[in-house]
ZADOLUM-649998 format. One record per residue (C-alpha): residue number from 0; residue in three letters; y, x, z. Coordinates in steps of 0.001 Angstrom, whole numbers, plus 500000, padded with zeros to 6 digits. Example, Ala and Ser with C-alpha at 12.3 -4.5 7.8 and 13.67 -1.06 7.14 Angstrom:
BEGIN
+-----+------+--------+--------+--------+
: seq : type :      Y :      X :      Z :
+-----+------+--------+--------+--------+
:   0 :  ALA : 495500 : 512300 : 507800 :
:   1 :  SER : 498940 : 513670 : 507140 :
+-----+------+--------+--------+--------+
//
This chain:
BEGIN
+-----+------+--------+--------+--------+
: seq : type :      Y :      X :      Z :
+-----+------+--------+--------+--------+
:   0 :  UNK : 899133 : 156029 : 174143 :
:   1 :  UNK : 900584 : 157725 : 176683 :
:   2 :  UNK : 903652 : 156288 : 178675 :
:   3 :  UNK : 905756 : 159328 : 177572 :
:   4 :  UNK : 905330 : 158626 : 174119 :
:   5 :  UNK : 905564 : 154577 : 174426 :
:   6 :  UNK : 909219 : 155305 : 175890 :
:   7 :  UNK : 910050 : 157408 : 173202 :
:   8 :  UNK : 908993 : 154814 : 170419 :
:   9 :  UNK : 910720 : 152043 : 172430 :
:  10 :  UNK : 914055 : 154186 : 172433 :
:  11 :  UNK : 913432 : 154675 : 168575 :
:  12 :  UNK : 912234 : 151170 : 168022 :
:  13 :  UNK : 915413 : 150285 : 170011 :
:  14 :  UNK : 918089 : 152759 : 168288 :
:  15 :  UNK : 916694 : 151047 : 164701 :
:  16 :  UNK : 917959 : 147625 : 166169 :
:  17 :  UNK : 921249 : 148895 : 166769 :
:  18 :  UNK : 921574 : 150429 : 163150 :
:  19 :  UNK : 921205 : 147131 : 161624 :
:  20 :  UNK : 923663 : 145412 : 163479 :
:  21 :  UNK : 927364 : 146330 : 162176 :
:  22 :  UNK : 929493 : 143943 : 163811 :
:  23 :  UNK : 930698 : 143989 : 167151 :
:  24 :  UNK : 930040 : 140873 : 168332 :
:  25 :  UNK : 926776 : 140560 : 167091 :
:  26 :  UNK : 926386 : 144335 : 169423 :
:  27 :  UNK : 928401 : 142791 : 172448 :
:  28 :  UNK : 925703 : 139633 : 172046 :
:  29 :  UNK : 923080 : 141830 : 171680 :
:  30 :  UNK : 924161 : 143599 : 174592 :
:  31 :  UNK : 924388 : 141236 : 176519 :
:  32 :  UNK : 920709 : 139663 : 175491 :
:  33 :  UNK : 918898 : 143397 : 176624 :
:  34 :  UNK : 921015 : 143195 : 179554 :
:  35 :  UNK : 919221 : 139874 : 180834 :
:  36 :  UNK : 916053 : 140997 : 179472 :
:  37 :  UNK : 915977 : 144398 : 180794 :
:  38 :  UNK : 916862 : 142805 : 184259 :
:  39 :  UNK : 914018 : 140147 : 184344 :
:  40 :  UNK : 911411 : 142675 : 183034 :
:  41 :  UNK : 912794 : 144950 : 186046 :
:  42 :  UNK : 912135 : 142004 : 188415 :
:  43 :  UNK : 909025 : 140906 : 187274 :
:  44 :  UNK : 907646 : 145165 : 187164 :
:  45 :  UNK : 909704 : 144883 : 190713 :
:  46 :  UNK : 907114 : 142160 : 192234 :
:  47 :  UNK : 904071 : 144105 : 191846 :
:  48 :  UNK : 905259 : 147559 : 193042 :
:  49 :  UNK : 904854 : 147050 : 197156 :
:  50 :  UNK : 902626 : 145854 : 199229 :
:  51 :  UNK : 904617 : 142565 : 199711 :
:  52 :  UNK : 906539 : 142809 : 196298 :
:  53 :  UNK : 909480 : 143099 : 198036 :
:  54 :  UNK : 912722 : 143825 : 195468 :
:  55 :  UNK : 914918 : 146854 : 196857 :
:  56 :  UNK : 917797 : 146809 : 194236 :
:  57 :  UNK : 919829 : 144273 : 195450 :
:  58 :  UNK : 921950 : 144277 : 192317 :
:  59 :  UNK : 919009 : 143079 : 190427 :
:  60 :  UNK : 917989 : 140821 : 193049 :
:  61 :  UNK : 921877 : 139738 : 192956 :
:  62 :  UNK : 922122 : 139158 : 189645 :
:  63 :  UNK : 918600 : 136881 : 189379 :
:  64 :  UNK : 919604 : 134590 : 192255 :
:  65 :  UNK : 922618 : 134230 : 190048 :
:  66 :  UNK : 921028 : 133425 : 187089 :
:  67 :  UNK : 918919 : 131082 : 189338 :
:  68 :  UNK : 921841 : 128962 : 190372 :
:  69 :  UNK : 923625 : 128539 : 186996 :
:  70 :  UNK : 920159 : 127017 : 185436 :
:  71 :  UNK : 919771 : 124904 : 188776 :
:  72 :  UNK : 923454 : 124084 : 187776 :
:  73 :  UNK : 922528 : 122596 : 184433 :
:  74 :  UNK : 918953 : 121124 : 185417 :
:  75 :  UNK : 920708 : 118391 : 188218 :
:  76 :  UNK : 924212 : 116507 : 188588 :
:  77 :  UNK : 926716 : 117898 : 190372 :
:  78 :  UNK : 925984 : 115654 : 193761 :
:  79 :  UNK : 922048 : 117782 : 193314 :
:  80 :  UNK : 920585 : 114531 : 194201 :
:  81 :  UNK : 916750 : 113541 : 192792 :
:  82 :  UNK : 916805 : 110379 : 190502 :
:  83 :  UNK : 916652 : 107182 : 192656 :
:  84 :  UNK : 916934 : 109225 : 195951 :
:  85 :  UNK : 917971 : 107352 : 198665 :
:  86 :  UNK : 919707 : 108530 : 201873 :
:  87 :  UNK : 920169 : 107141 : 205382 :
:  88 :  UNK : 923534 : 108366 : 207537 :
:  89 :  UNK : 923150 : 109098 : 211451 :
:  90 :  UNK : 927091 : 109445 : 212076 :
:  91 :  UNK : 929015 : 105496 : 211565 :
:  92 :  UNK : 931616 : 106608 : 209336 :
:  93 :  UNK : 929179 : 108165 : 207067 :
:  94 :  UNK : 928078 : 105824 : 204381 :
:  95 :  UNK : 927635 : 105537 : 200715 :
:  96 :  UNK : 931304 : 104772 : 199916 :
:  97 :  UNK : 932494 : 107492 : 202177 :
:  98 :  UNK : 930485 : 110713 : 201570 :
:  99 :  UNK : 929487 : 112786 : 198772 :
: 100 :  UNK : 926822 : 115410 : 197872 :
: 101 :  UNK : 927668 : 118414 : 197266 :
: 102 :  UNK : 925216 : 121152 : 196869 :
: 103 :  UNK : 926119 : 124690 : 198812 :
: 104 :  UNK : 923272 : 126384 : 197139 :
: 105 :  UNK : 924979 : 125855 : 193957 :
: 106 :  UNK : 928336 : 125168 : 194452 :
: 107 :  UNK : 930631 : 127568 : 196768 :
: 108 :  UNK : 933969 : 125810 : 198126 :
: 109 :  UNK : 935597 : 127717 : 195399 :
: 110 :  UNK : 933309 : 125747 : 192588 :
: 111 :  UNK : 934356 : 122196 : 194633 :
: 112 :  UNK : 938279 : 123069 : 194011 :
: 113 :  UNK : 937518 : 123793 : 190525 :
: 114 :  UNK : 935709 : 120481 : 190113 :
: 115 :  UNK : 938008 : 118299 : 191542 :
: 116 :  UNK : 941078 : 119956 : 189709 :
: 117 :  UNK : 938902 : 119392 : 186416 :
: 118 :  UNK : 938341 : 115494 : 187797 :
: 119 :  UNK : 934611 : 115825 : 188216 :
: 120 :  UNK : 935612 : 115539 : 191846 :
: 121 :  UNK : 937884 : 114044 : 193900 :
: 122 :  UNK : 938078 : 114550 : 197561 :
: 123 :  UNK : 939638 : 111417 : 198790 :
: 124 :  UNK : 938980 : 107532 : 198500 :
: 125 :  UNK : 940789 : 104441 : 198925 :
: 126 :  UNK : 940420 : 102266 : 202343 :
: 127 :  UNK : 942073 : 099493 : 200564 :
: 128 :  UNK : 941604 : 098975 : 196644 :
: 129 :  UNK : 945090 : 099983 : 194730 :
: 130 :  UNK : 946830 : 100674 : 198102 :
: 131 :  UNK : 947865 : 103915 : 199279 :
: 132 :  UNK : 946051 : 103940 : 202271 :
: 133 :  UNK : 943551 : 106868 : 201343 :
: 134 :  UNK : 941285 : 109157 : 203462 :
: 135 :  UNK : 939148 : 112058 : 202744 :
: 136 :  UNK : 935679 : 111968 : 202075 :
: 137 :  UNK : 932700 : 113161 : 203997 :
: 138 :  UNK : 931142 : 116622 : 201963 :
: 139 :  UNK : 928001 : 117150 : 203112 :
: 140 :  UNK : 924824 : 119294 : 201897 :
: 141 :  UNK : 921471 : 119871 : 201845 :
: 142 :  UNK : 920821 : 123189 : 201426 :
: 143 :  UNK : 922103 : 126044 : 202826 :
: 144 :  UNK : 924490 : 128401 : 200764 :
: 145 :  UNK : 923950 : 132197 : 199974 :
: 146 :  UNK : 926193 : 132991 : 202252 :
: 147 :  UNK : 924296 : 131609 : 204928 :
: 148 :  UNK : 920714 : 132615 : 203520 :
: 149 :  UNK : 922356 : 136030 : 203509 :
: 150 :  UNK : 923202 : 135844 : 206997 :
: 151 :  UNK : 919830 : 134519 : 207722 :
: 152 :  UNK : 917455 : 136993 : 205909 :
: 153 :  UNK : 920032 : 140330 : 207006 :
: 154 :  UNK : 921389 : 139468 : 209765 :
: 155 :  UNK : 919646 : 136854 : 211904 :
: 156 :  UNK : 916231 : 137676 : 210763 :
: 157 :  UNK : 916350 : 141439 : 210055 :
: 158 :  UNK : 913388 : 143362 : 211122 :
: 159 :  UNK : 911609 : 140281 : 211680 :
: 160 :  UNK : 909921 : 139363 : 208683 :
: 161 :  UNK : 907438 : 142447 : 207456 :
: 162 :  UNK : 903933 : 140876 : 206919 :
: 163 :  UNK : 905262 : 137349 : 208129 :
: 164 :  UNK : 904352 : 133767 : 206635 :
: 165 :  UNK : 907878 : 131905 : 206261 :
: 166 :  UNK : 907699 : 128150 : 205994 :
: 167 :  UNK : 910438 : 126136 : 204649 :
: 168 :  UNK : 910461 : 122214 : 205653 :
: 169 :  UNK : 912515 : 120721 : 202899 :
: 170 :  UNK : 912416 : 123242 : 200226 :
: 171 :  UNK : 914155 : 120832 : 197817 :
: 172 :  UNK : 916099 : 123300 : 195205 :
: 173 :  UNK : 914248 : 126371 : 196884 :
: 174 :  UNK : 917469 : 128747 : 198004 :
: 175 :  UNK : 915703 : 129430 : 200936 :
: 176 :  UNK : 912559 : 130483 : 199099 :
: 177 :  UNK : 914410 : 132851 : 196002 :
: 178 :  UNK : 916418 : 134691 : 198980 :
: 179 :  UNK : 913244 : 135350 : 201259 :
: 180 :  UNK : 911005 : 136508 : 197913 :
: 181 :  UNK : 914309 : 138882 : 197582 :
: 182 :  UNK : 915418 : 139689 : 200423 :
: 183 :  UNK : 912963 : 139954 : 202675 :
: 184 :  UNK : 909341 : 141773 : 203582 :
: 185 :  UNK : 907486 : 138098 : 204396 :
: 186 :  UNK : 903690 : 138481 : 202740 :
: 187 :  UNK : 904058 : 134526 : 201654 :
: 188 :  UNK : 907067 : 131880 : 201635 :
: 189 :  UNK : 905765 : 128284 : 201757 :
: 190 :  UNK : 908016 : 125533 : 201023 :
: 191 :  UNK : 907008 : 121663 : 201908 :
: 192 :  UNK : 909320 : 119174 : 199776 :
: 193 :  UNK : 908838 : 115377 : 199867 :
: 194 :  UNK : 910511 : 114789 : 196703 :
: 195 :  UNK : 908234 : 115377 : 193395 :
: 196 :  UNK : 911594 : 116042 : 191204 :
: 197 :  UNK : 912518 : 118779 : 193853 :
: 198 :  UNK : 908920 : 120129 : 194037 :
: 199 :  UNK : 908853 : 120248 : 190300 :
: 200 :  UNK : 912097 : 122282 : 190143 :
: 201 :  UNK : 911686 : 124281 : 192792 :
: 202 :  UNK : 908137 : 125316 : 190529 :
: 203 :  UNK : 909551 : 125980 : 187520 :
: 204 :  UNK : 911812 : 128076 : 188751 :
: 205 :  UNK : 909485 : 130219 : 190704 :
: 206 :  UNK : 906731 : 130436 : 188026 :
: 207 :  UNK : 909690 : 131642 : 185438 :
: 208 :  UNK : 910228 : 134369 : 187323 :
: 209 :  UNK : 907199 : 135392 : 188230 :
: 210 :  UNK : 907880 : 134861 : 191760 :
: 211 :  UNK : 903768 : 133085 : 192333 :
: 212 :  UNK : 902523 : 135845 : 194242 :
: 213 :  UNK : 904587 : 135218 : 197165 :
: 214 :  UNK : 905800 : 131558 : 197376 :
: 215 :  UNK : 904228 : 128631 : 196871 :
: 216 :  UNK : 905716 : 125300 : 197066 :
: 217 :  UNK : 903872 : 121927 : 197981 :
: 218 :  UNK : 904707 : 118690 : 197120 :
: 219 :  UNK : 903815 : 116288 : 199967 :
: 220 :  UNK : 904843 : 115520 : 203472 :
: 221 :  UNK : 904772 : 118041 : 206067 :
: 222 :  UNK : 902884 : 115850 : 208750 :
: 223 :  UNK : 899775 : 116349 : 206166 :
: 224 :  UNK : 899964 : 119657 : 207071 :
: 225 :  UNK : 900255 : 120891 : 210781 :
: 226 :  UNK : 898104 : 123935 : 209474 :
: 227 :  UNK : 901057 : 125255 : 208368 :
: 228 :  UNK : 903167 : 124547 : 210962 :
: 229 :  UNK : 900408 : 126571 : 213292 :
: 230 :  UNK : 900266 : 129371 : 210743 :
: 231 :  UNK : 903933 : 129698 : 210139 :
: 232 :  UNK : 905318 : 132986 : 211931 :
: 233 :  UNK : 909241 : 131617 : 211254 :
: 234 :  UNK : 909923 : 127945 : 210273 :
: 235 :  UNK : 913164 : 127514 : 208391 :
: 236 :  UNK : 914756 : 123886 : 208260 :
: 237 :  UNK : 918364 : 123330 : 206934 :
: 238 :  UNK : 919613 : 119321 : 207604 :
: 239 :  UNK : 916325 : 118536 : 207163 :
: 240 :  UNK : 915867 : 114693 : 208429 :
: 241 :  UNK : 918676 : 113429 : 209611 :
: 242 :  UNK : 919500 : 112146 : 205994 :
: 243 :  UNK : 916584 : 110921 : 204808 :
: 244 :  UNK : 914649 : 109268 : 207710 :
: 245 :  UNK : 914816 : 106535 : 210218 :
: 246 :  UNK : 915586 : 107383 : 213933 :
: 247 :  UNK : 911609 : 106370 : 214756 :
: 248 :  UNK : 910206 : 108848 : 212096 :
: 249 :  UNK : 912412 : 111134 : 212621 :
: 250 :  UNK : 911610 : 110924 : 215820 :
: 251 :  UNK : 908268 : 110892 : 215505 :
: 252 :  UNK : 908642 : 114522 : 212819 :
: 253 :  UNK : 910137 : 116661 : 215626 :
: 254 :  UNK : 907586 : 115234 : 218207 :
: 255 :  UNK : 904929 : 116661 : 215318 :
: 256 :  UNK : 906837 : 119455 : 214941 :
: 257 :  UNK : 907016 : 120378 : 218829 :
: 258 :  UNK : 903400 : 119768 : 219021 :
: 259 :  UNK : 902413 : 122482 : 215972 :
: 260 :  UNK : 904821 : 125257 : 216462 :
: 261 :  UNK : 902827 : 128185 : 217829 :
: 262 :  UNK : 903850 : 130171 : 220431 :
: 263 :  UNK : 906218 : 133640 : 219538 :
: 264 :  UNK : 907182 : 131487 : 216428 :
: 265 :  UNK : 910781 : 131775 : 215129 :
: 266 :  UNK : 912702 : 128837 : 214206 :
: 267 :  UNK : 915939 : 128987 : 212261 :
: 268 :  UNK : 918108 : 125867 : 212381 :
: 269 :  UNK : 921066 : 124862 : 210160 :
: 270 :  UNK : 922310 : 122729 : 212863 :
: 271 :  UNK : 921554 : 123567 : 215971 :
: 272 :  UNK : 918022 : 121867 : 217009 :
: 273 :  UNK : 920495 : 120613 : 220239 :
: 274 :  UNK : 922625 : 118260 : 217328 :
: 275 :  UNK : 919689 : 117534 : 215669 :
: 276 :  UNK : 917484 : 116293 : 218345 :
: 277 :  UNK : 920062 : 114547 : 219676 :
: 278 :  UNK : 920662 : 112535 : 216016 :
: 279 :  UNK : 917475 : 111651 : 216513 :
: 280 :  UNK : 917570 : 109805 : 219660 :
: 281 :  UNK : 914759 : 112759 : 220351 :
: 282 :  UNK : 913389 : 112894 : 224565 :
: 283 :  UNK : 912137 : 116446 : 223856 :
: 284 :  UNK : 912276 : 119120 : 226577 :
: 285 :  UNK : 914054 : 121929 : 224587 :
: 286 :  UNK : 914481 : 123977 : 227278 :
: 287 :  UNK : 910966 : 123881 : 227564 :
: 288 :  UNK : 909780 : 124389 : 223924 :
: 289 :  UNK : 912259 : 126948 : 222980 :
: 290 :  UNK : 914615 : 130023 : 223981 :
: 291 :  UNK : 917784 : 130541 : 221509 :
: 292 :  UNK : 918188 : 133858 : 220361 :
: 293 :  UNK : 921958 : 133836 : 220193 :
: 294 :  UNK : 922996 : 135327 : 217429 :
: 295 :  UNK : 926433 : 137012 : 216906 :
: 296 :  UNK : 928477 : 137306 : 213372 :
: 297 :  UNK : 929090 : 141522 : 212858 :
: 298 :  UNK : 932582 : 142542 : 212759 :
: 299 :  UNK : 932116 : 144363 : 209711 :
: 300 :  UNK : 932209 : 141095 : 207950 :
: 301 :  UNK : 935228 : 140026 : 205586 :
: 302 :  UNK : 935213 : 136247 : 206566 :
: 303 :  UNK : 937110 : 133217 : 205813 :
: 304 :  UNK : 937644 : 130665 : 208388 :
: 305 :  UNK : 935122 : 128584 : 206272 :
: 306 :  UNK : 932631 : 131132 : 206379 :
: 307 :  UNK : 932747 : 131584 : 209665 :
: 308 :  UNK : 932246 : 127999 : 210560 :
: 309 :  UNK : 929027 : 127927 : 208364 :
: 310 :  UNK : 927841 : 131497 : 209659 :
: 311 :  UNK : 928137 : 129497 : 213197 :
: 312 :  UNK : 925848 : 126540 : 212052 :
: 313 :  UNK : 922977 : 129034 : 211944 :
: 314 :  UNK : 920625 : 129282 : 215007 :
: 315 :  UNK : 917871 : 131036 : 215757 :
: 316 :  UNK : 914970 : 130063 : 218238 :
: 317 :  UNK : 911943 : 131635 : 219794 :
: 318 :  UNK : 908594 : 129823 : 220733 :
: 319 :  UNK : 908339 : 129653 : 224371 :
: 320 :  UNK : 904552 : 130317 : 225566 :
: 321 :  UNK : 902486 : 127660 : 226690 :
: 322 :  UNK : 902414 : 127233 : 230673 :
+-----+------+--------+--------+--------+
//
């Protein structure tokens, strides 16, 4: 059959759907349902049409990362952590008691107001049990927020990813991942995640959306794997030890990592490498294993305060040659 005549039997096929439904909610609901459908059928016709796949209608691309966080919403708790996860904290007055998890990926500050109206949240605890002495509590996250992958893949990394490998260490939901497939022109985006409930999400979500032929996500620890490292044009980490490691292995990850990068790499940093060598106790030269490319927020930008601060965590590095 030719593809003339298969649209025209789909549009008749389709118009004898609508004649049996009467009602207008069951036609808003249906509406919505061809909506979805049409737009994942779109993506998935989308991710075999270049040469890297690459998705140029950024409403559909839009609307899937959107329909990416909501499930993410309902497949974890609120505080995104992994059952039985454990964390370590580099800063004193960071501990158990005193800090919560609180996705960005999924939740935007707008979502953590909401919560803690609704009492899912609250933002403060008590120094002293049934006193009033109360003080806020440490938000922190693990992932970086689409904002921020925004900024990365248009801004700080625009023009710079056509043909290139793109390695997340970390992966853990995979934001970085969904907004590089996307977003960007990268021939392959690797993510390395410790954590076999992370690795497990992160795989479900990219083999539901047909999303295989450019990431792939492996579940083990990046020091098995300095290949990648070497073969890795940009290298992506987002608070990627400092959390979950002792000060001698994390330590002992950068040193790994400084010894792997190849020169004319890029590396993008949510903090700066500076803060998080430094959390580390870390005696690496990075004057001598790196040149920031400083990077500079464009005016045309409608920004909150907020935003801006997180816009300014990003940093961008290139791979000095070896000497």
């Amino acid at each position: 059959m030719e593809d003339d005549d298969c649209l025209e039997t789909a549009k008749q096929d389709f118009l004898g759907i609508l004649r049996n439904l009467n009602h207008k909610r069951d036609l808003e609901s249906f509406q919505t349902f061809v909506n979805e459908a049409t737009n994942i059928q779109l993506d998935y016709i989308s991710s075999l049409s270049s040469d890297f796949n690459h998705v140029d209608n950024r409403e559909l691309a839009d609307t899937t990362i959107a329909k990416i966080i909501h499930e993410l919403r309902e497949m974890v708790p609120i505080t995104a952590e992994a059952p039985n996860e454990k964390f370590t904290f580099p800063v004193s007055d960071f501990t158990p008691e005193t800090t919560i998890h609180v996705d960005s990926f999924l939740y935007t500050d707008e979502n953590v107001d909401k919560l803690c109206d609704e009492g899912k949240l609250s933002r403060s605890y008590c120094v002293e049990c049934g006193s009033r002495n109360i003080r806020e509590l440490h938000f922190i996250t693990h992932s970086a927020s689409p904002l921020a992958l925004r900024y990365i893949f248009d801004h700080a990394l625009k023009g710079k990813t056509d043909g290139k490998v793109i390695l997340e260490i970390g992966s853990r939901l995979g934001g970085v991942l969904y907004f590089g497939y996307f977003y960007s022109q990268a021939k392959k985006l690797i993510g390395v995640e410790l954590n076999p409930f992370f690795a497990k999400l992160q795989k479900g979500i990219v083999e539901k959306y047909n999303m295989q032929n450019r990431i792939d996500v492996i579940q083990d620890d990046v020091l098995n794997h300095k290949e990648l490292l070497q073969l890795a044009d940009i290298i992506i980490m987002h608070n990627v030890f400092q959390f979950f490691h002792s000060i001698s292995t994390q330590q002992h990850l950068w040193s790994f990592i400084r010894e792997n990068t190849r020169p004319s790499a890029l590396l993008v940093t949510i903090p700066s490498l500076k803060e998080q060598l430094s959390d580390a106790s870390s005696d690496i030269d990075l004057k001598n294993w790196v040149k920031e490319v400083k990077l500079k927020i464009p005016n045309d930008w409608i920004l909150t305060e907020e935003d801006g601060d997180i816009l300014s965590s990003v940093h961008l590095y290139w791979v000095r040659e070896d000497e």
